[in-house]
C-alpha positions as CSV (number, residue, x, y, z in Angstrom):
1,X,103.0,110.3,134.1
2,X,105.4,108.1,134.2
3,X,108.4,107.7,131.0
4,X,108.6,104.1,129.4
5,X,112.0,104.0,128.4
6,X,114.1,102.1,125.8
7,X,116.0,99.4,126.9
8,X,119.9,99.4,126.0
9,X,122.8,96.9,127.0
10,X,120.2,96.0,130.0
11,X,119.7,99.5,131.0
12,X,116.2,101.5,130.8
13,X,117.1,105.2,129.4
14,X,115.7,107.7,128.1
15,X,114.0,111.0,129.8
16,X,111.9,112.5,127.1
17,X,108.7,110.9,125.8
18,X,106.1,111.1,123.5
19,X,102.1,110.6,124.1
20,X,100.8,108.0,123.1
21,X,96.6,108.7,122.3
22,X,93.6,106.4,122.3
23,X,91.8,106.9,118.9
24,X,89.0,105.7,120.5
25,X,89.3,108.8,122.8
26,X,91.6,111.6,121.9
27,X,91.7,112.7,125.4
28,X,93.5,109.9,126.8
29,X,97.2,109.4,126.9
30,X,97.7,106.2,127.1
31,X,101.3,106.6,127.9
32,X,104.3,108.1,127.7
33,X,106.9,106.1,125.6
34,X,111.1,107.5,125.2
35,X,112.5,108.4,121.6
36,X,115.4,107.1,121.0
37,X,118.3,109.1,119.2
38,X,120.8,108.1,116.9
39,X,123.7,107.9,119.2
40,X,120.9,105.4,121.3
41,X,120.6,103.4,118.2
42,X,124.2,102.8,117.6
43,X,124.7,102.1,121.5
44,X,121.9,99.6,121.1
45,X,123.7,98.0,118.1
46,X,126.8,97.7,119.8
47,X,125.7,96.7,122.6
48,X,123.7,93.8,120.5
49,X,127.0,92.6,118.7
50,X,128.8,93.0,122.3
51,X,126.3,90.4,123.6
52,X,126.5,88.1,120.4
53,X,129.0,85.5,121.2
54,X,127.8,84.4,124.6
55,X,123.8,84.4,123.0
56,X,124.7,82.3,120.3
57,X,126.7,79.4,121.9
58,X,123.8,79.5,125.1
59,X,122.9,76.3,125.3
60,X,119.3,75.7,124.3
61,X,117.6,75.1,127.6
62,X,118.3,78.9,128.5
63,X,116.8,80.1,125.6
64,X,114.0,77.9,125.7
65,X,112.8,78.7,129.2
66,X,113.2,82.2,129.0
67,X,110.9,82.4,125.6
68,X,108.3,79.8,127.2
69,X,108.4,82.1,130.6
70,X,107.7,85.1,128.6
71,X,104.8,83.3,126.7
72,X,103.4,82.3,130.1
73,X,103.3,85.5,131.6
74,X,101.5,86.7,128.1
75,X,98.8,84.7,128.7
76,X,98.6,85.2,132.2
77,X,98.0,88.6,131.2
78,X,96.1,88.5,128.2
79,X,93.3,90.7,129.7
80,X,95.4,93.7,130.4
81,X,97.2,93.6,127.4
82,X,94.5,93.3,125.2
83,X,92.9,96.4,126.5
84,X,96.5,98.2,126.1
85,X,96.3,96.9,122.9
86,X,92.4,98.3,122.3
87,X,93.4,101.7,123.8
88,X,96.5,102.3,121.6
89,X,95.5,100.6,118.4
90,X,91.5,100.8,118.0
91,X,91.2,97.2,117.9
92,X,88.1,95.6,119.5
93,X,89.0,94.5,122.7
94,X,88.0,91.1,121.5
95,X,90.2,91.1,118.9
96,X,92.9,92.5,121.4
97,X,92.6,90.1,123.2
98,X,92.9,87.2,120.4
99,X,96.1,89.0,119.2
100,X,97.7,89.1,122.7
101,X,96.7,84.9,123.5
102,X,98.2,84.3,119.5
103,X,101.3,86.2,120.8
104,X,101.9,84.0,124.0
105,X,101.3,80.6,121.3
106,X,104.0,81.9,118.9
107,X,106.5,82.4,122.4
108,X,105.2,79.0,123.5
109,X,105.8,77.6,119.8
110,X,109.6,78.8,119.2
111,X,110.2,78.2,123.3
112,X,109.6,74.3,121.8
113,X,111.8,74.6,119.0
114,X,114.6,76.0,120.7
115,X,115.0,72.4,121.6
116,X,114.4,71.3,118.1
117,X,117.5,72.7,117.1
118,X,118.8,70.1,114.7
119,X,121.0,69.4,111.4
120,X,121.8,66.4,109.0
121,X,124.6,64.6,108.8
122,X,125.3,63.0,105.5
123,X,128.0,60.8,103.6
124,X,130.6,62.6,101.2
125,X,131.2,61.4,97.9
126,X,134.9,61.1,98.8
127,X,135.7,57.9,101.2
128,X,136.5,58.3,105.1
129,X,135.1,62.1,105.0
130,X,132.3,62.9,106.9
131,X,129.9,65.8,106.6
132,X,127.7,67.7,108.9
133,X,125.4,70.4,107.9
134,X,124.0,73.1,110.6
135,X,122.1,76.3,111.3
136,X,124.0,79.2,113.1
137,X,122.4,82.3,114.1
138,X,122.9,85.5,111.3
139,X,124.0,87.7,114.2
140,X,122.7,91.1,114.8
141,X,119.6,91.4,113.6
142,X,117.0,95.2,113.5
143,X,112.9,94.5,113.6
144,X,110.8,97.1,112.5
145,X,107.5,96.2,112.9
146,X,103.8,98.0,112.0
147,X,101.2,99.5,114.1
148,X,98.6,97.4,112.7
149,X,99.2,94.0,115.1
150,X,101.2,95.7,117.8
151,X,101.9,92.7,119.7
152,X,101.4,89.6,117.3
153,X,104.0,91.1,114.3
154,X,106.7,91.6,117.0
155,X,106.5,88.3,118.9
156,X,106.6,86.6,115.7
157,X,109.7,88.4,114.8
158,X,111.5,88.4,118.1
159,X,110.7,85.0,119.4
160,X,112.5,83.4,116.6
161,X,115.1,85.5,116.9
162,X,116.3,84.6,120.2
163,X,115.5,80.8,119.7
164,X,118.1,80.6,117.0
165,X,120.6,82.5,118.7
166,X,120.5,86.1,117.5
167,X,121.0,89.1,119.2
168,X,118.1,91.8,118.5
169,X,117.3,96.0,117.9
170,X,113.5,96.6,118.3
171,X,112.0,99.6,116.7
172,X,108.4,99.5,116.7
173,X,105.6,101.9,114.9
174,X,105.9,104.7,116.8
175,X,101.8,105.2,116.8
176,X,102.0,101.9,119.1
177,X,104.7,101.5,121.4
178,X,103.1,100.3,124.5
179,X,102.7,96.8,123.6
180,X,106.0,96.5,122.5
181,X,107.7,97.9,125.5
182,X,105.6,95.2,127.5
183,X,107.4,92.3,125.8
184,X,110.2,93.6,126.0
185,X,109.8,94.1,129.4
186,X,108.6,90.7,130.0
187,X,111.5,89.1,128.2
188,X,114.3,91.3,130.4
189,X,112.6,90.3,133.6
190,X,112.1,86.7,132.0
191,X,116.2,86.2,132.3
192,X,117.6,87.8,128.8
193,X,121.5,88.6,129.6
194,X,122.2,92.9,128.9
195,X,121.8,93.3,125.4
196,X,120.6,90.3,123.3
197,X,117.4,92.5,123.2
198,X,117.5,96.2,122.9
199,X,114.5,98.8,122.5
200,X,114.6,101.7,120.4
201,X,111.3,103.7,120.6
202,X,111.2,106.8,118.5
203,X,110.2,108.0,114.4
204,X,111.5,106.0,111.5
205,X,113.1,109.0,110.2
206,X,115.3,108.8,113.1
207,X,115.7,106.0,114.8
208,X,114.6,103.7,111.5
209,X,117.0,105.3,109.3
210,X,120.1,104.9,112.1
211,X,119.3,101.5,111.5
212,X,119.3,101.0,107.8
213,X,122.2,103.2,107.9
214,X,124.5,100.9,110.3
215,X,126.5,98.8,108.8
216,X,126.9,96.3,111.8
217,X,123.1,95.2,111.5
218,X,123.4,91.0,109.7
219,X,120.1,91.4,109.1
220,X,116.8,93.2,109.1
221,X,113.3,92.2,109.4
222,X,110.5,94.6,108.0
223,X,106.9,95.0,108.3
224,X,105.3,97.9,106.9
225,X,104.3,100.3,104.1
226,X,105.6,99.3,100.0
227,X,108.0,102.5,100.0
228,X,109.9,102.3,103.8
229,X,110.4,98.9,102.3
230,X,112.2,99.7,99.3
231,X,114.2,101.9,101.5
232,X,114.9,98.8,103.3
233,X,116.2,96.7,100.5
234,X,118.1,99.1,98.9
235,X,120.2,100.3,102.3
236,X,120.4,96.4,102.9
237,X,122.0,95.7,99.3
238,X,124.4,98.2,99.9
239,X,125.6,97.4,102.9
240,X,125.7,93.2,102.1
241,X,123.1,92.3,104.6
242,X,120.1,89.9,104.5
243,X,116.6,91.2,104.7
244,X,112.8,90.2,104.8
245,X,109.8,92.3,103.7
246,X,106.3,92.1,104.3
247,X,104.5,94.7,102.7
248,X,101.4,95.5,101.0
249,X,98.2,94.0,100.0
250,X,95.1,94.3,97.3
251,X,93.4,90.7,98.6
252,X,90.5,89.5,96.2
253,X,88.0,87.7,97.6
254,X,86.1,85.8,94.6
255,X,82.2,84.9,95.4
256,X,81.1,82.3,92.6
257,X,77.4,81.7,91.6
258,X,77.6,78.7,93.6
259,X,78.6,79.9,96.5
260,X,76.6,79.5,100.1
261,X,75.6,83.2,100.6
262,X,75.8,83.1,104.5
263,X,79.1,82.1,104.2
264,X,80.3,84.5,101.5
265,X,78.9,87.5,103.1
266,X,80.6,86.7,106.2
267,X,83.7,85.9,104.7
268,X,83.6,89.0,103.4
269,X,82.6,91.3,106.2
270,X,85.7,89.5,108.3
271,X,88.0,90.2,105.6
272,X,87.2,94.0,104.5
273,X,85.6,95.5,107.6
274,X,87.0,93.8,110.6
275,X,90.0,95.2,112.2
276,X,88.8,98.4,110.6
277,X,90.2,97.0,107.8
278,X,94.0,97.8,108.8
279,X,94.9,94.4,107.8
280,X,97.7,93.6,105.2
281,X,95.8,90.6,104.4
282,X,92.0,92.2,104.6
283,X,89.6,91.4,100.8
284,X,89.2,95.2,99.3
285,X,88.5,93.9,96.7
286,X,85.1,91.5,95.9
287,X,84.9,90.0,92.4
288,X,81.3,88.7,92.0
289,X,79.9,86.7,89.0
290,X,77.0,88.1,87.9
291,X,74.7,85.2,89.0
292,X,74.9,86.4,92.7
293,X,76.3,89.5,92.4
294,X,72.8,91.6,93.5
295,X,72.0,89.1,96.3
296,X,75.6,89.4,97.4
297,X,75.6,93.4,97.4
298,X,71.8,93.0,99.2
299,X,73.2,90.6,102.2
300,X,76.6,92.1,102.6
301,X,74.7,95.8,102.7
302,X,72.7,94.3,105.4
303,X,75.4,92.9,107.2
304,X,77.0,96.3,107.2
305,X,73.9,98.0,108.5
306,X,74.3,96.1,112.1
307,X,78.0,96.1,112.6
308,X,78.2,98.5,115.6
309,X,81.7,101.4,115.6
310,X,82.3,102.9,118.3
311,X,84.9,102.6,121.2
312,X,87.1,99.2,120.7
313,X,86.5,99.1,124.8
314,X,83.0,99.0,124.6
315,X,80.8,96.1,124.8
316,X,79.1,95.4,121.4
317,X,81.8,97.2,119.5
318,X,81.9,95.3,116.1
319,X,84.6,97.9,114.7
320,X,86.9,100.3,116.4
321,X,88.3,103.6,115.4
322,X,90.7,104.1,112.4
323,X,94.6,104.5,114.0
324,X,95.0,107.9,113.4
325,X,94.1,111.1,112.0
326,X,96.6,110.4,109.1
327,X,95.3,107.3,108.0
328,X,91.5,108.6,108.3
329,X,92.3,111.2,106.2
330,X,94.0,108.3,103.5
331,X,90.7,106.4,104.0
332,X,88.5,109.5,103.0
333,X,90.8,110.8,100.3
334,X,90.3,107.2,98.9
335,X,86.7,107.5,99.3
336,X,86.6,110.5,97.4
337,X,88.7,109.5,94.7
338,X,86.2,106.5,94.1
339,X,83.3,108.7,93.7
340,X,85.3,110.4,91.2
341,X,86.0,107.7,89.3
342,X,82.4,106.2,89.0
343,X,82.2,103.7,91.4
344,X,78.8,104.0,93.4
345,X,78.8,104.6,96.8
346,X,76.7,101.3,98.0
347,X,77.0,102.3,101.9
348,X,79.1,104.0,104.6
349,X,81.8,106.6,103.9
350,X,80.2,109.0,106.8
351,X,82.6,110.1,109.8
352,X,80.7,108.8,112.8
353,X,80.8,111.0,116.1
354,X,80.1,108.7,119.3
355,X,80.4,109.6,123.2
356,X,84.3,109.7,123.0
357,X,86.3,111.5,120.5
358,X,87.8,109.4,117.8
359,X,88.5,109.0,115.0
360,X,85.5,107.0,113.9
361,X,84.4,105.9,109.9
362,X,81.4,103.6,108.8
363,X,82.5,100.4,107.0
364,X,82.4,102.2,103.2
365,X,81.4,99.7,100.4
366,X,81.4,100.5,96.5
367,X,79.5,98.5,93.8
368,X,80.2,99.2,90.4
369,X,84.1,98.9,90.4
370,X,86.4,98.1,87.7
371,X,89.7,96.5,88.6
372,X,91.6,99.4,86.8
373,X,90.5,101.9,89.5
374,X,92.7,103.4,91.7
375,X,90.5,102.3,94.6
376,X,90.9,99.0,93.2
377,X,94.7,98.8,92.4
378,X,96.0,100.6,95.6
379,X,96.2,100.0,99.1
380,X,93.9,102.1,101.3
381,X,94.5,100.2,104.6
382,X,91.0,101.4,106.0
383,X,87.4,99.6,106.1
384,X,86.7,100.6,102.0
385,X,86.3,97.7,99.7
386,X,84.8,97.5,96.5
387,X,82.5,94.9,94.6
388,X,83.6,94.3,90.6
389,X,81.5,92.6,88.9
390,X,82.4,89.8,86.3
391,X,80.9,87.3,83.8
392,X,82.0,83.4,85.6
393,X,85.3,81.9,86.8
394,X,87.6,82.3,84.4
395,X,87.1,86.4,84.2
396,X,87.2,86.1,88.2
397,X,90.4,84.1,88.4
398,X,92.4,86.8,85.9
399,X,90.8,89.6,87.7
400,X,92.3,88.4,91.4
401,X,95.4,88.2,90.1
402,X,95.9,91.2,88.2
403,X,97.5,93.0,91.2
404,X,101.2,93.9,91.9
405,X,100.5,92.5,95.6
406,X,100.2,89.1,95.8
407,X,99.7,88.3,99.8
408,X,96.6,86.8,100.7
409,X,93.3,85.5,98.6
410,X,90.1,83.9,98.9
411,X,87.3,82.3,97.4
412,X,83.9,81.3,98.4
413,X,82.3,78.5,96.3
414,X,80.9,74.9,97.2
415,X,82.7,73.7,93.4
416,X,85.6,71.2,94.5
417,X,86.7,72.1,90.8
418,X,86.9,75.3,91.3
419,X,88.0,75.8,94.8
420,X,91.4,73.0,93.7
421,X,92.0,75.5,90.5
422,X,91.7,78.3,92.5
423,X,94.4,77.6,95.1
424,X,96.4,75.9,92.5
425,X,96.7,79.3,90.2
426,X,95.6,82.1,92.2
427,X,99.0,84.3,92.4
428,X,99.0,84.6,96.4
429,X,101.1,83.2,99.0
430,X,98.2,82.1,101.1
431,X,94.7,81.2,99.9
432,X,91.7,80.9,102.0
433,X,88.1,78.7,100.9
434,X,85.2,80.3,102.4
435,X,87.3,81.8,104.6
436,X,88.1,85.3,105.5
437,X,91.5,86.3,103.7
438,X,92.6,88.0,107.2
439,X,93.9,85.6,109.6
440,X,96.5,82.6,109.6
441,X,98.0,80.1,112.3
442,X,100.6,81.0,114.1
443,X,102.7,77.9,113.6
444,X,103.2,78.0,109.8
445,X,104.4,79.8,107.1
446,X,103.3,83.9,106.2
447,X,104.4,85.8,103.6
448,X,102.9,86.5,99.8
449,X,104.4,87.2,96.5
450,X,105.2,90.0,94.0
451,X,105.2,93.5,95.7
452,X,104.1,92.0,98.5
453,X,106.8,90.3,100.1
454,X,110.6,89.8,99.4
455,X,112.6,86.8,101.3
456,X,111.8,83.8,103.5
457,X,108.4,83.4,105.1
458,X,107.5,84.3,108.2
459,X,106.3,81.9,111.3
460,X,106.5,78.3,112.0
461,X,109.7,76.5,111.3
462,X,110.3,78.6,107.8
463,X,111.4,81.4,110.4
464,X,114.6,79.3,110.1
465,X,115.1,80.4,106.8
466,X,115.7,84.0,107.7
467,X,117.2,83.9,111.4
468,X,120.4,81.3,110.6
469,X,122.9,80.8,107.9
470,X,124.1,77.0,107.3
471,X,126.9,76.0,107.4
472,X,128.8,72.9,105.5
473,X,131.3,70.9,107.6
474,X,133.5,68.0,106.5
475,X,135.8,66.0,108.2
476,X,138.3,63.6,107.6
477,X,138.2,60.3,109.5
């Protein structure tokens, strides 16, 4: 089989590789994808501030056509890559495929902004001085990115990168590298001059931790678990560099007595179950006022009983495999634990053997939560959620927002009144009515608050906030 191989000052390298497996079927290697070492990093970085200078004075035509090229050929190819995508991750090949088209948009989207490129220029308070105010690129910049959206999370970090004239190190999860080697593939056959985008496959503990330890990195860009993130901001303080964090999530998705029950429960379903639940913005936690709380349980029970897992390939497949063996053991630890502490076990939490080997789990649902559980208050990253009761609104509202995350929330209710207070005070950076909490445009803003994100959002034109510095001009007349 042959080696993908990192890609450094324009060069592919790299003759030892790792597997990588299909949790829908342990028996296939999908691939086999280079490590990188930590002399590969820091060739990678210098090659990146080598290639600096010429990227970020190209003029904007160049980088706009290469980025709308590479979009193209996304699209052009969105059927193979979302079954990559299926066989590496465990998505639905539906939902593959839906990532892989929202990738090609966000190339298409910052190919157009390239040639939006723009400043102010304003009067000073002083006669016969002029002043101009601009965006310049921040320079090198290291991506780290999740296994979770293996294509989507990197183009939406890359693609702005090269529009505003940075130069870029790649490290993506190493469960997922094969849909990150395709872009970057795309991108160097698109036109990219040698090293304004460099790929370094390989652990975190080695090829993450070269990065956080170089000191040549302007900035990095970070997707992933609470604790690799701290690492992140604490390497970046030291060394004087800017950084952005998207982390973790404990979403509440509030159903009010008023609410239309189809569209709770499938609000619901999306948000918890879909994705197998490995969704930074997935609802694990349903706060119900009592009105509709038993109906609610009843529906979303029945829901659950005819959403199909089994290979994210098949046809029919509602919900694919967990990731890993690692995170399916997280997901029936956590399962565990909530038995433990009281919370009754409403359906699912049974491993699921099917035609392939994988690693397969039914959607789990408790009833009977408190919001002081651990279930409750901690990540789990799987298809668990649990349903906490409460008396009306008011109990509902403090209950979402006690949480040390503070990404995504929803609510399902046909009140105006409560739907306006509820994106008005709900401690989230991005709110959803009747909506699933999972899923957002690609051409504006992501990001939360509290423990959930640090920095600029991501997406859209706020990308500009992270990617440039400005810069204040004046001159005399």
């Amino acid at each position: 089989m042959t080696i993908h191989q990192n890609l450094i000052a324009g060069e592919w390298t790299g003759t030892t590789g790792a597997e990588n497996i299909n949790p829908s079927d342990t028996n296939e290697v999908v691939g086999l994808y280079a490590s990188a070492s930590v002399q590969d990093v820091a060739d990678a970085i210098a090659a990146a501030k080598a290639a600096f200078p010429a990227w970020s004075r190209s003029g904007i035509l160049e980088r706009h056509t290469i980025l709308k090229k590479a979009g193209d050929e996304i699209m052009a190819r969105k059927d193979e890559l979302g079954a990559l995508l299926a066989r590496e991750e465990g998505k639905t090949l539906p939902e593959a495929i839906g990532e892989t088209i929202r990738a090609a948009q966000i190339f298409e989207f910052f190919a157009g902004e390239a040639l939006r490129l723009a400043g102010e220029v304003v009067p000073s308070v002083r006669p016969n001085i002029g002043v101009e105010i601009t965006r310049e690129p921040l320079g090198v910049v290291g991506i780290i990115t999740p296994w979770n959206f293996p294509i989507a999370i990197p183009a939406w970090k890359i693609a702005p990168a090269l529009c505003y004239g940075n130069t870029v190190v790649f490290k993506p999860a190493d469960l997922v590298p094969g849909c990150s080697w395709a872009i970057v593939d795309i991108l160097h056959r698109a036109g990219l001059p040698k090293g304004v985008l460099n790929l370094v496959m390989g652990k975190g503990s080695v090829v993450g931790q070269a990065m956080l330890d170089s000191p040549i990195l302007s900035g990095i860009t970070f997707t992933g678990s609470v604790g690799t993130g701290k690492r992140v901001a604490l390497s970046s303080v030291e060394h004087g560099r800017k950084y952005q964090l998207e982390m973790g999530g404990k979403n509440p998705m509030v159903v009010l007595d008023d609410a239309d029950l189809t569209v709770a429960v499938e609000a619901a379903a999306n948000s918890a179950f879909f994705s197998t639940g490995q969704r930074c913005t997935a609802s694990s936690r349903l706060i119900v006022t009592e009105g509709i709380h038993d109906k609610f349980v009843a529906a979303l029970t029945e829901k659950l009983k005819g959403l199909n897992v089994d290979n994210a390939i098949k046809a029919g497949t509602h919900i694919g495999p967990v990731v890993d063996a690692k995170q399916l053991k997280t997901d029936t630890d956590y399962i565990e634990i909530g038995k433990q502490e009281g919370a009754k076990l409403a359906f699912g939490g049974e491993l699921i053997n099917r035609e392939t080997p994988g690693f397969y789990l039914q959607p789990t649902l408790f009833t009977e939560a408190s919001n002081q559980m651990r279930i409750s208050r901690e990540e789990i990253f799987g298809p668990v959620a649990s349903v906490i009761r409460v008396k009306d609104y008011e109990e509902a509202l403090s209950v979402a927002n006690d949480t040390p995350f503070g990404l995504s929330s929803g609510i399902a209710t046909t009140s105006l009144k409560h739907a306006t207070h509820f994106k008005r005070n709900t401690e989230a950076g991005m709110v959803m009515v009747n909506l699933p909490t999972a899923g957002v445009d690609f051409h504006v803003p992501f990001g939360g608050r509290k423990g959930s994100s640090f920095g600029p959002r991501e997406q859209g034109k706020y990308a500009a906030e992270f990617f440039t510095t400005v810069k204040t001009a004046y001159t005399l007349a």
